[in-house]
C-alpha positions as CSV (number, residue, x, y, z in Angstrom):
1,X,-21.2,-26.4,28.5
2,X,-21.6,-30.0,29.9
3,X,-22.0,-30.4,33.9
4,X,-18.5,-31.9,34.0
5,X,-16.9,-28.9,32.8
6,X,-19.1,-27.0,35.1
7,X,-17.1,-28.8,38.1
8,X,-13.9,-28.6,36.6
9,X,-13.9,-24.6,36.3
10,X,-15.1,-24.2,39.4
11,X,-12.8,-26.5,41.1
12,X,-10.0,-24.5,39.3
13,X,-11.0,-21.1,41.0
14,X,-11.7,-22.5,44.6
15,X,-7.9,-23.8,43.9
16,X,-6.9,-20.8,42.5
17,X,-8.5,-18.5,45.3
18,X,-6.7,-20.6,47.7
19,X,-3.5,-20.1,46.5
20,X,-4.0,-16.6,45.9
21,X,-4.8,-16.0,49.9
22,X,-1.9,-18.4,51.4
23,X,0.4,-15.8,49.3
24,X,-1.2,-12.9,50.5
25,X,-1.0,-14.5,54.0
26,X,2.3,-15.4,53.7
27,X,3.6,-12.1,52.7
28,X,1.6,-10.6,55.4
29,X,3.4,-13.4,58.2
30,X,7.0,-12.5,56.5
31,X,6.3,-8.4,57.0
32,X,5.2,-8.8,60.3
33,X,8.5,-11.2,61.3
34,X,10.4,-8.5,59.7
35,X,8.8,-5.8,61.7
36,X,9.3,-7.3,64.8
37,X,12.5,-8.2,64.2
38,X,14.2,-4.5,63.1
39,X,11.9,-3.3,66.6
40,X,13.7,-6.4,68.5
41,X,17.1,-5.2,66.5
42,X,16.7,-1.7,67.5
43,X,16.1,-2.6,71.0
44,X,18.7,-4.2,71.7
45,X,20.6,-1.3,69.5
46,X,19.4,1.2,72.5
47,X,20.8,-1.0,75.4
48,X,23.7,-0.7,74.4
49,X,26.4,1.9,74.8
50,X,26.1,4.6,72.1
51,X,25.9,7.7,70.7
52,X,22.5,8.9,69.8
53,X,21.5,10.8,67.0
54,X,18.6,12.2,65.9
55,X,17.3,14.5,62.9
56,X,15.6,17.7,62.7
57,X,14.5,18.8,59.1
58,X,11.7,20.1,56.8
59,X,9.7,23.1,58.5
60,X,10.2,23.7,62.4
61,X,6.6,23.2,64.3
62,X,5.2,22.0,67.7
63,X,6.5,18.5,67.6
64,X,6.0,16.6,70.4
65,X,6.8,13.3,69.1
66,X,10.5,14.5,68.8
67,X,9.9,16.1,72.1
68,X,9.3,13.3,73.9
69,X,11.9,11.2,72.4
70,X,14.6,13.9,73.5
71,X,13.6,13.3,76.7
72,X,14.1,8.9,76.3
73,X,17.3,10.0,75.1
74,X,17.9,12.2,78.3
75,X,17.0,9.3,80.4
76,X,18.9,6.5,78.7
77,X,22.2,5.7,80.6
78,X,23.3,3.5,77.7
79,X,23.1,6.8,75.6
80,X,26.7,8.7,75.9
81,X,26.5,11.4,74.1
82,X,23.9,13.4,71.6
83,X,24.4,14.0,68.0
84,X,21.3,16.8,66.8
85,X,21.4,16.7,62.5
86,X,20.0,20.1,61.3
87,X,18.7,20.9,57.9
88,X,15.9,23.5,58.4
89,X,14.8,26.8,56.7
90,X,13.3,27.3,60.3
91,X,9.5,27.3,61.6
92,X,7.6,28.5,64.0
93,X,9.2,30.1,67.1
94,X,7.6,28.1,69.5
95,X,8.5,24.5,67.6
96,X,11.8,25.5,68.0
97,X,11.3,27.2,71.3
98,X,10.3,23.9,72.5
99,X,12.9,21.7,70.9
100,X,15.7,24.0,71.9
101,X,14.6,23.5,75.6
102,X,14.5,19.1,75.2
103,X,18.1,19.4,74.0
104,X,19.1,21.7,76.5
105,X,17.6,19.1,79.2
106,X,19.8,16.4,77.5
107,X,22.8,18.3,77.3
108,X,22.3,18.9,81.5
109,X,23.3,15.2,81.3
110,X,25.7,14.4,78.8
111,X,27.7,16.1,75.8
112,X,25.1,17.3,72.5
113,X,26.8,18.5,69.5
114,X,24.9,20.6,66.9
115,X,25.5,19.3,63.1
116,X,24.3,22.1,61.0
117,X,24.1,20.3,57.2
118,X,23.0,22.3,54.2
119,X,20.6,24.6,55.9
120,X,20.1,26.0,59.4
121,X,18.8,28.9,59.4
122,X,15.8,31.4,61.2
123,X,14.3,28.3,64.3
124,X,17.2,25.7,63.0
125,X,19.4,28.0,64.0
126,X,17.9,28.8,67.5
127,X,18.0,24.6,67.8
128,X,21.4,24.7,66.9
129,X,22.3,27.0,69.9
130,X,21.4,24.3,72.4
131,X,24.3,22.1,71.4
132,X,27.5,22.3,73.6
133,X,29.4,22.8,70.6
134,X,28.4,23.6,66.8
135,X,30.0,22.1,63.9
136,X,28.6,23.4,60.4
137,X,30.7,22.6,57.1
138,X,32.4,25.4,55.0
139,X,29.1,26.2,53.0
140,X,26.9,25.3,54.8
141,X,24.2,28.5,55.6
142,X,22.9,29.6,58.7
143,X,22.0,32.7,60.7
144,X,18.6,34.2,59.3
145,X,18.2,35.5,63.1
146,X,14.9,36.8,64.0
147,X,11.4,37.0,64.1
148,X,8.6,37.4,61.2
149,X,4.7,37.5,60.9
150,X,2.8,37.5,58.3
151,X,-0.8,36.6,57.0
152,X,-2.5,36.9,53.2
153,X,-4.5,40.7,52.4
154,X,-7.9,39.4,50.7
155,X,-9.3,43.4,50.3
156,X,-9.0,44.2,46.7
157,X,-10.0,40.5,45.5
158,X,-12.9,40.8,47.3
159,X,-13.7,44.6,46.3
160,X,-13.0,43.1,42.4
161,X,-15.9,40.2,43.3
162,X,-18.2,42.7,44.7
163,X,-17.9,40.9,48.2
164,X,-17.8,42.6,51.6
165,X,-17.3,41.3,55.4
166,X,-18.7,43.1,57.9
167,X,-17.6,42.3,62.1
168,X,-19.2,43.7,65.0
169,X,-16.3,43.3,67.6
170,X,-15.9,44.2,71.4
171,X,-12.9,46.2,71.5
172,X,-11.0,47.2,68.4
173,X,-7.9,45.2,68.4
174,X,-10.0,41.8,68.5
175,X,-9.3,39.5,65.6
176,X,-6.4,41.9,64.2
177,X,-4.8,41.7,62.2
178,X,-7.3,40.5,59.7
179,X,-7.1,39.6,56.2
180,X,-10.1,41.5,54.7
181,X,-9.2,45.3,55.3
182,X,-5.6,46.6,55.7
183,X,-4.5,46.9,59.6
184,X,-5.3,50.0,62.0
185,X,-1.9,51.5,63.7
186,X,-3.0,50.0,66.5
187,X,-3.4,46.8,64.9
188,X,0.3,47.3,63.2
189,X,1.6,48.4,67.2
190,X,0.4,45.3,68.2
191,X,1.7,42.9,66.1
192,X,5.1,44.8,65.9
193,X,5.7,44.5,69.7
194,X,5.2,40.8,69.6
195,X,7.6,40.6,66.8
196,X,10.1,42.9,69.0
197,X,9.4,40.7,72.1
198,X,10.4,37.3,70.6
199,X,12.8,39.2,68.6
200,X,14.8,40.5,71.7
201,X,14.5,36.7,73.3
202,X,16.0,35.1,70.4
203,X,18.9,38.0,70.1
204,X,19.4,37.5,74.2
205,X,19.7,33.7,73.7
206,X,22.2,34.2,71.3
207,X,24.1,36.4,73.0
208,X,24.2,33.8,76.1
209,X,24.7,31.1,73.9
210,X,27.8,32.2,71.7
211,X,29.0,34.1,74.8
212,X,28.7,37.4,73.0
213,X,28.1,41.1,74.0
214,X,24.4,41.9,73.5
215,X,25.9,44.5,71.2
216,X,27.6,42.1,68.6
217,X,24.9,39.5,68.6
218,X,22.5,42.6,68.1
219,X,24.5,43.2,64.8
220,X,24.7,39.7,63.9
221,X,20.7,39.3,64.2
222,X,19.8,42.0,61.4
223,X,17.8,38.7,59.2
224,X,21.3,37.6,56.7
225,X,22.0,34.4,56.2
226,X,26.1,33.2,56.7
227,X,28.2,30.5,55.0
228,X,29.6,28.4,57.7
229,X,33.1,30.2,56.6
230,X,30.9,33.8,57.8
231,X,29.4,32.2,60.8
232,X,32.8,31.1,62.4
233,X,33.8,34.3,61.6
234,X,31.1,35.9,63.5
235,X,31.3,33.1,66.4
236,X,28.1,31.8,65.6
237,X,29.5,28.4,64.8
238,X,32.8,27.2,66.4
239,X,34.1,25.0,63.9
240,X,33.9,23.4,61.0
241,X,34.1,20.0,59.6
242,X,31.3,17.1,60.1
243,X,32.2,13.7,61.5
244,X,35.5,13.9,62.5
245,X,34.7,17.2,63.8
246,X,32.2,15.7,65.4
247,X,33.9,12.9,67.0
248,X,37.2,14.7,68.4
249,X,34.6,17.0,70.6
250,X,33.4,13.9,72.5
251,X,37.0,12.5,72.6
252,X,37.4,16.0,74.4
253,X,34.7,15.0,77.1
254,X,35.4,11.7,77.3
255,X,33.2,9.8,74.8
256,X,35.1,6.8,73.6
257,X,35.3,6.9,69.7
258,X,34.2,3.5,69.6
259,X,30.7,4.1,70.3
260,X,28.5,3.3,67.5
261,X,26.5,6.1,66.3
262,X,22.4,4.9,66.5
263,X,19.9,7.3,64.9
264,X,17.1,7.6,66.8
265,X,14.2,8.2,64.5
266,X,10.8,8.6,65.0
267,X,8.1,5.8,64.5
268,X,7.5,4.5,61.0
269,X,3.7,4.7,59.7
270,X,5.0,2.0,57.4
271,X,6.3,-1.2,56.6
272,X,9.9,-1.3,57.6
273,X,12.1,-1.9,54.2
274,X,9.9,-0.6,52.2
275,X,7.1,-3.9,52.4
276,X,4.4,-1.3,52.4
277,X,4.6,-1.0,48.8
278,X,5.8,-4.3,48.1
279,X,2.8,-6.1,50.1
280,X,0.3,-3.7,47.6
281,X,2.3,-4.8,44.5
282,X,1.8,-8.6,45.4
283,X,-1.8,-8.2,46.3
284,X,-2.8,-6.0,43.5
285,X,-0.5,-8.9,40.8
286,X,-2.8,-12.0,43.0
287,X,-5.9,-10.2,41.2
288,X,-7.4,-8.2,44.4
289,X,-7.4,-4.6,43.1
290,X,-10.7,-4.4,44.6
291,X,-9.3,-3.7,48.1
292,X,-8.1,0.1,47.6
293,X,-7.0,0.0,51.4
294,X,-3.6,-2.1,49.9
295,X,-2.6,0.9,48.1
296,X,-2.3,2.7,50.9
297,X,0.2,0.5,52.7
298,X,3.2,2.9,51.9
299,X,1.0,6.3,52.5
300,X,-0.6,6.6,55.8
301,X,-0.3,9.7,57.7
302,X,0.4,12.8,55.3
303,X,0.5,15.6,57.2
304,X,-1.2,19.1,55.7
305,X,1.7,21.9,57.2
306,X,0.1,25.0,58.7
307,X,2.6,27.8,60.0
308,X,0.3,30.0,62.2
309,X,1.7,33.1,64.6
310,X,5.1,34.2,64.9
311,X,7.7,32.3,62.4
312,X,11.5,32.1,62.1
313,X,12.1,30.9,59.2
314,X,14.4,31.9,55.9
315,X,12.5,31.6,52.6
316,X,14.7,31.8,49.6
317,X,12.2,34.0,47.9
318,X,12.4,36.1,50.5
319,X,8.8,36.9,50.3
């Protein structure tokens, strides 16, 4: 290959390179403008008068984000009126503990209505008690009251491999129950009067709640799960419907129906509109697969879910 040539190729990839980086830049420049704008739109979205809604689903823990934006919501005089979306199997007690006390805090300032969707049951139902009214459709399910613990029993795999633990402890009941030998009845006492404990809170908030004698909530919190047909019936739920449901409660305490409803989410760890995965596409086509960080654009903090303690939740299984 002559010198000339030599040039010309590498004049082609110096061009080419360029190119290759203004589109990358240019993408980049167009997400970021898009980013700030939808912040910018939902600003302005939040100063105005509205109704706010927010969304509690998946598995019920410790969630402080949410927490915390219950109590912007609280504080926000353009905010009229609270909408809480539920579609939980439940979670730990205190996640919902915790959540049921932000929307109480809310409601001490303006009307909250609980939405119960496909599935509010075990901790999503003890959320949906904070509302000042609860609408939940005709099949929806709910109830699942009370309080479970449980942990994995590792004895006869480890007797099969020929493996043993042995623990030198200060008092008996430390680290019990434990996975590698069944528990003591002391062990089993203990764990039992926690469970009764939080069990007795959740039946007592109930009872306050739905404005029920101890007696009937008592007999409503033996673990079933209700249709939203059952759980009017039982006056765990006091009607049903969704939107327009929804909407003729706040009429009732003087939230125009004008409002627009804003859902207030929590932070994206992506790209809004789904550039994350766009942005990768477009660098991995311009011939930079050697950056693996792009990939990630769309994935970025995935969450491993651990339900330690005491747990309210339903599990279809029922195991």
């Amino acid at each position: 290959m002559d010198e000339l040539a030599i040039v010309d190729r590498r004049n082609l990839r110096r061009k080419l390179s360029f190119w290759r980086w203004a589109a990358a830049a240019i993408l980049a420049a167009a997400g970021l403008a898009l980013f700030v704008f939808s912040g910018w739109s939902e600003v302005t979205e939040r100063a105005r008068d509205h109704v706010a809604r927010v969304t509690v689903s998946g598995l019920i823990q410790d969630d402080r984000e949410l927490v915390q934006r219950l109590e912007r919501i609280a504080d926000n005089p353009s905010v009229k009126a609270l909408i809480v979306t539920i579609s939980s199997p439940g979670g730990t007690t205190y996640g919902g503990e915790i959540i049921y006390k932000a929307i109480r805090k809310v409601a001490a300032k303006k009307p909250v209505v609980s939405n119960v969707r496909t599935l509010a049951a075990s901790a999503g139902y003890l959320i949906a008690l904070a509302g000042d009214r609860i609408v939940a459709g005709e099949t929806s399910i709910t109830g699942s009251i009370g309080v479970i613990f449980q942990y994995p029993q590792v004895k006869d795999l480890m007797d099969k491999l020929g493996v043993s633990l042995e623990s030198i402890k200060s008092r008996p009941l430390k680290a019990e129950p434990s996975p590698f030998h069944p528990p003591s009845p002391e062990a089993r006492a203990m764990i039992q009067t926690m469970i009764d404990d939080s069990y007795d809170w959740f039946v007592d908030l109930v009872a306050e709640r739905r404005k029920l004698p101890r007696a009937d909530a008592l007999a409503l919190a033996d673990g079933r799960i209700f249709t939203g047909r059952q759980a009017l019936e039982g006056k765990l739920v006091d009607t049903l419907g969704g939107d327009d449901e929804i909407r003729a409660f706040l009429a009732e305490r003087k939230v125009s129906s004008d409002l627009p409803v804003v859902d207030w989410e929590a932070p994206s760890s992506t790209l809004p509109f789904g550039l994350g995965a766009l942005v990768a596409e477009w660098v991995k086509a311009l011939g930079y697969e050697a950056f693996p960080g792009a990939k990630g654009l769309e994935k970025m903090g995935l969450d491993k879910l651990f339900l330690d303690g005491l747990v309210s939740v339903w599990q279809v299984d029922g195991q």
